[in-house]
C-alpha positions in Angstrom: -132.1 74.3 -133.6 -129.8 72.3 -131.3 -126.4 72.8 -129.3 -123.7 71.1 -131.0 -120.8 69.8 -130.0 -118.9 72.9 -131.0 -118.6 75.6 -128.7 -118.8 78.3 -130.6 -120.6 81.9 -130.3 -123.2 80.4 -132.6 -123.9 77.6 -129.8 -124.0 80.9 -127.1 -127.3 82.4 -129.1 -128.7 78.9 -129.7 -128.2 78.6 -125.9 -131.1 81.7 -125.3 -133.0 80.8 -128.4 -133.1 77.3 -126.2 -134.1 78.8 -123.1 -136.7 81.7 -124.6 -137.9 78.6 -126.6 -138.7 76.7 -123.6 -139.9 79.6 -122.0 -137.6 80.1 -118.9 -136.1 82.7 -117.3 -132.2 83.2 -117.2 -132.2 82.6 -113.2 -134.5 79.7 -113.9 -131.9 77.9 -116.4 -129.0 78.4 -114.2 -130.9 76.8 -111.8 -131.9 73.3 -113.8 -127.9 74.0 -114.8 -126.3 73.7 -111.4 -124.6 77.0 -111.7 -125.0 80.8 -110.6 -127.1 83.2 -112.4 -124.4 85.7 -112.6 -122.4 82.9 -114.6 -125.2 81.8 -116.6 -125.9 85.3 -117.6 -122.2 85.7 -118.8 -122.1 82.5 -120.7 -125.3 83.0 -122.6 -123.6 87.2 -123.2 -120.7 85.4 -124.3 -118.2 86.9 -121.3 -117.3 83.6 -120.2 -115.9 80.8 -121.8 -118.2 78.3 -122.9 -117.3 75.1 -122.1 -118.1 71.2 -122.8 -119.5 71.0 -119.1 -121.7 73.8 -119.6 -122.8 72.3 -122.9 -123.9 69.6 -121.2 -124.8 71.4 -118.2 -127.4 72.8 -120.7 -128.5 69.7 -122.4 -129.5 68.4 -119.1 -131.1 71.5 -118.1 -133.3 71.7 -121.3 -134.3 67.9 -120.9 -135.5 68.2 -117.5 -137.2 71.7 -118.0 -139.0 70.1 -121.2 -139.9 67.0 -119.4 -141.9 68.9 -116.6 -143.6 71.9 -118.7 -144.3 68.8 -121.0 -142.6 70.6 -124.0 -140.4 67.8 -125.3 -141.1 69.0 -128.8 -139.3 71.7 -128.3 -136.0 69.9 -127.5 -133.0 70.3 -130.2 -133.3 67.1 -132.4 -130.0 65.9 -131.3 -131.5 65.5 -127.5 -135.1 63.9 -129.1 -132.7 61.1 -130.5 -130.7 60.7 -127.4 -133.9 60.1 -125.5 -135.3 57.7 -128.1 -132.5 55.4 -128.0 -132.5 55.0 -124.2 -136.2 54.5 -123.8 -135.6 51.6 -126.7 -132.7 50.2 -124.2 -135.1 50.5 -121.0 
């Protein structure tokens, strides 16, 4: 599963399956997110609009929540990738 570049309601369930996956809370993903639990709770309900910041928002979140439960396997394949061809550039 990963969060594509489309914004669609499809991206808003992959956005809990994400965050259960990892095994977070709501309040803690808004957290790693930079933004309110009240709004992440409406984006992942689909109440608010879902935009490219929050997409990325997310990304970012997942990364660093995967990095320090040391559950990088669960990362959306798109994100594994990303990281891969960094670490080659480092």
């Amino acid at each position: 599963m990963s969060l594509s570049l489309n914004t669609s309601n499809a991206d808003l369930s992959r956005l809990a399956l994400i965050r259960r996956d990892l095994g977070v809370t709501q309040a803690e993903f808004a957290s790693a997110m930079g933004v309110p639990f009240r709004t992440f709770q409406d984006l992942e309900a689909g109440k608010s609009a879902f935009r490219m910041i929050h997409l990325r928002a997310a990304e970012r979140a997942a990364m660093e929540i995967a990095a320090r439960t040391n559950q990088t396997e669960k990362l959306p394949a798109h994100l594994k990738e990303l990281i891969k061809d960094i670490a080659k550039s480092l």
